[in-house]
C-alpha positions in Angstrom: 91.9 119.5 79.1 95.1 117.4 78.8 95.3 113.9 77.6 96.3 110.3 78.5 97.1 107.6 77.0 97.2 104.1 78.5 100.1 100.8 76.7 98.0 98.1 77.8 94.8 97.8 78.9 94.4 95.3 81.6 92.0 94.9 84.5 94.3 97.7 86.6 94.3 100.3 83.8 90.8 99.8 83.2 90.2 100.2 86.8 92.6 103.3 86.8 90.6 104.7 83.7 87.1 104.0 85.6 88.0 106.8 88.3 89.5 109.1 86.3 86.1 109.0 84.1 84.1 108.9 87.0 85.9 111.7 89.2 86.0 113.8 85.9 90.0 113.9 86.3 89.5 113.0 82.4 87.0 113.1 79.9 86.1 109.9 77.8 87.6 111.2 74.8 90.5 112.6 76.5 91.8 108.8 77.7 93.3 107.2 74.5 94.4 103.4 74.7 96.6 101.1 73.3 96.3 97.0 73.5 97.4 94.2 71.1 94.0 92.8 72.1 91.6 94.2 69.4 88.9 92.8 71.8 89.8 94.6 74.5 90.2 97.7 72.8 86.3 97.8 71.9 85.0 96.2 75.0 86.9 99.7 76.7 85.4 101.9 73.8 82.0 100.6 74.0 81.9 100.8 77.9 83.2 103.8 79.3 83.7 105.9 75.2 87.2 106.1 75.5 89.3 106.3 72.1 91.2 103.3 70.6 94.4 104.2 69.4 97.3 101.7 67.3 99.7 104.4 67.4 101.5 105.8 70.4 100.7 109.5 70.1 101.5 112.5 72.0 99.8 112.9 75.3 100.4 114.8 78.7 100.6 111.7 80.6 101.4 108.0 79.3 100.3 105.6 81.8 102.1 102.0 81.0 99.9 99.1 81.8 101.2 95.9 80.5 102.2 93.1 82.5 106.1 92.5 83.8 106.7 89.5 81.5 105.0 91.3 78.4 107.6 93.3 75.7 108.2 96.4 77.4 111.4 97.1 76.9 110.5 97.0 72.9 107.6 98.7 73.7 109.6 101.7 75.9 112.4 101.3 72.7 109.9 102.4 70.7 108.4 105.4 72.1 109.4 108.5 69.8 108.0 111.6 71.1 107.7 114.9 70.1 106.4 116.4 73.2 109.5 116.1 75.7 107.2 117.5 78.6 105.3 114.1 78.5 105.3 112.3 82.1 105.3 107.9 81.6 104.2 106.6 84.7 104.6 103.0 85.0 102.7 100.9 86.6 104.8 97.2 85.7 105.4 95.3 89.1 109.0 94.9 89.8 110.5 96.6 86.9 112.8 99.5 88.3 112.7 103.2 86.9 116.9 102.7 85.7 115.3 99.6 83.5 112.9 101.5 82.2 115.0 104.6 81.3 118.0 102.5 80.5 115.4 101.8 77.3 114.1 104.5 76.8 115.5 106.5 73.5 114.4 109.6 74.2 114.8 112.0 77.7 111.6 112.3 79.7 110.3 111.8 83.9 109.7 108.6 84.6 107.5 107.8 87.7 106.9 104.1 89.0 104.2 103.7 90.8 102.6 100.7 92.8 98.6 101.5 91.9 96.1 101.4 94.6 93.7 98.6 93.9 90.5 100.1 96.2 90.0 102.5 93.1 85.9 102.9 92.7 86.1 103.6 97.2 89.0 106.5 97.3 90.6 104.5 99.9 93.7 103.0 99.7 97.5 104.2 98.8 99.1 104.4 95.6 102.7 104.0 96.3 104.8 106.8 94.0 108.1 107.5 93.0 111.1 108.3 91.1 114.5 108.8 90.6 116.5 112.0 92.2 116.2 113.6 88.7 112.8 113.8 88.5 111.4 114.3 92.3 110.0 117.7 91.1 107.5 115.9 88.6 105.5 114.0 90.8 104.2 117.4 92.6 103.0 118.8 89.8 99.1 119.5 89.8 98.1 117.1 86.6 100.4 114.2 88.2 99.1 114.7 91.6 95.0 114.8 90.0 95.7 111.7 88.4 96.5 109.7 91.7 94.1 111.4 93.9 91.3 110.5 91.4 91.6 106.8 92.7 92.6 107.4 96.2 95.9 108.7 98.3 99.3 108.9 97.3 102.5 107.7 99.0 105.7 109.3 98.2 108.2 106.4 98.9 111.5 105.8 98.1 111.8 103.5 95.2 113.6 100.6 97.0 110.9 100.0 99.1 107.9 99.6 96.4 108.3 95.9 96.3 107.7 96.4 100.1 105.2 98.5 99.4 103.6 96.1 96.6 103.4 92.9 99.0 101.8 94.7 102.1 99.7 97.8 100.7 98.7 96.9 97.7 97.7 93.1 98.2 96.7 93.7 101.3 92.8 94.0 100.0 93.3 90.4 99.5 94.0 89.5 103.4 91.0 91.4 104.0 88.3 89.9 101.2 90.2 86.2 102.5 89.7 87.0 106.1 86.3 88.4 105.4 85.4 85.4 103.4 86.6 83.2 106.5 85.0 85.2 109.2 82.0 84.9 107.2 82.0 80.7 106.8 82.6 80.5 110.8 79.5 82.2 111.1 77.7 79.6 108.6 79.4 77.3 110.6 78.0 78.1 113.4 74.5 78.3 112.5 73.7 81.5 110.9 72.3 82.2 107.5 74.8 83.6 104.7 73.1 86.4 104.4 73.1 87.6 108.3 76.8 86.6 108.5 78.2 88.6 105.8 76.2 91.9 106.9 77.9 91.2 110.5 81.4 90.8 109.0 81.1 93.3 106.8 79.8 95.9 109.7 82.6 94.5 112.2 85.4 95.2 109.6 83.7 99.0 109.2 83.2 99.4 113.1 86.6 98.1 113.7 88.8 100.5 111.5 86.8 103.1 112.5 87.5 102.6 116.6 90.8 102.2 115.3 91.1 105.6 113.9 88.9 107.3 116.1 90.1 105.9 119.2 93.9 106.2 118.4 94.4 103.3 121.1 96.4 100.6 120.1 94.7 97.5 119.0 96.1 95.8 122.0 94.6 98.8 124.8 91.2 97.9 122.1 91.2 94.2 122.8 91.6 94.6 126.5 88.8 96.4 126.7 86.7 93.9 124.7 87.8 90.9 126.9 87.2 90.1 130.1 88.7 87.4 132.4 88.1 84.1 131.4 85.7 85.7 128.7 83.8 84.5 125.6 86.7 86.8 123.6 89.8 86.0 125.4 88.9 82.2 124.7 88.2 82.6 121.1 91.2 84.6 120.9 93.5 81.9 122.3 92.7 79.3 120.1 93.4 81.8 116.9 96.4 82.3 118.4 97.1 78.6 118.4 96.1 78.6 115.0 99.4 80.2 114.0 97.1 83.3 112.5 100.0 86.2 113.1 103.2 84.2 111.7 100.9 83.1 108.7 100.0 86.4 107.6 103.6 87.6 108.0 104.4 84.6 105.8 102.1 85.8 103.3 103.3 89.2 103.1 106.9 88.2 102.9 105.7 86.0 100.0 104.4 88.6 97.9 107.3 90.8 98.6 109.5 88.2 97.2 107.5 87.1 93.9 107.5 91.1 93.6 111.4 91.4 93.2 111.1 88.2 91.1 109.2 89.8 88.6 111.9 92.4 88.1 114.4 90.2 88.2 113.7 87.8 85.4 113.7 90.7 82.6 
């Protein structure tokens, strides 16, 4: 079985590392890792047996995990390899694939990728790609295993992964916040905590699936919940009042934005 090794080692490469263990894409001793953290290094080892590594050694896949404002370019500077079949797939927010090749000393596929953050469900997208050099990489079978094992994969052009980043991959967040909301109104309104979240939580499940099984539009879906002068079409009034659309546009613009700021301040 190939190998993998992971630069950094925070809470998205451990995630990333979880599924691949879990789906058997790798096994434990198969997944090396790298981190200035000594700490970190053996909480990793001691939890899921993978192997700590200080040196940055020849694998099939090398999966860079630190964060934007971390030393990657030094760390990218110095990655001398004798294997020039080895794939890096980065997985640094805002940092372009001409960045990351422009320090790079030796010649090998680069793929950037936006990582789904619904790892341990298999939902979700992972948002992939790379330059016109390399297109043919991010086909091939061990590539393709390793995002599968955490989900589905996106093939997207590279200029819109910030896109990508503010509405795919935070988007979990608008749904645990909205959740979390939906949940407090129910509090609110005289339930217990425990009989609101399990109605939330089974109206966000019953909802996506009418969504997808239905293949109406959301709007053809709420006309048939609400009747004239209705309990729904009242309660949906005063959300709308509440500015609820144009705020979550907001917030998705948002993240966009502090996306492309990431990249743009190395």
């Amino acid at each position: 079985m190939s190998k993998i090794l992971f630069i950094g080692s925070g809470q998205m490469s451990e995630a990333i590392i979880r599924a691949l263990i879990t789906n058997k894409t790798y096994l434990a001793n198969d997944v090396l890792i790298n981190d200035i953290d000594n700490s970190r290094l053996h909480y990793l080892q001691t939890k899921y047996n993978v192997i700590p590594t200080k040196q940055i050694k020849n694998t099939d896949i090398i999966v860079l995990g630190v964060r934007p404002q971390d030393q990657w370019p030094e760390i990218v500077k110095n990655l001398k390899l004798e294997n020039n079949n080895t794939i890096l797939i980065s997985i640094i927010a805002g940092v372009s694939i001409a960045q990351i090749k422009q320090a790079l000393t030796i010649h090998i596929p680069v793929i950037r990728t936006i990582p789904n953050t619904l790892t341990d469900t298999q939902y979700g997208y992972s948002g992939v790609a790379t330059d016109n050099n390399d297109q043919w990489i991010i086909k091939q079978e061990n590539v393709v295993k390793f995002f599968t094992s955490f989900g589905k994969l996106e093939y997207i052009d590279e200029s819109l992964l910030n896109i990508f980043t503010g509405y795919a991959i935070a988007g979990p967040n608008y749904i645990y916040y909205f959740y979390e909301s939906m949940v407090d109104a129910g509090v609110l309104a005289g339930l217990s905590r425990d009989v609101a979240k399990r109605i939330a939580i089974e109206n966000l499940h019953g909802a996506a699936a009418m969504l997808q099984l239905s293949k109406k539009h959301p709007r053809e879906l709420l006309d048939i919940n609400n009747s004239p002068a209705g309990v729904g079409i009242n309660s949906l009034y005063e959300l709308n009042n509440s500015d609820f659309t144009a705020a979550l546009q907001r917030s998705i613009q948002t993240a966009i934005k502090r996306t492309k700021e990431l990249g743009e301040n190395e």
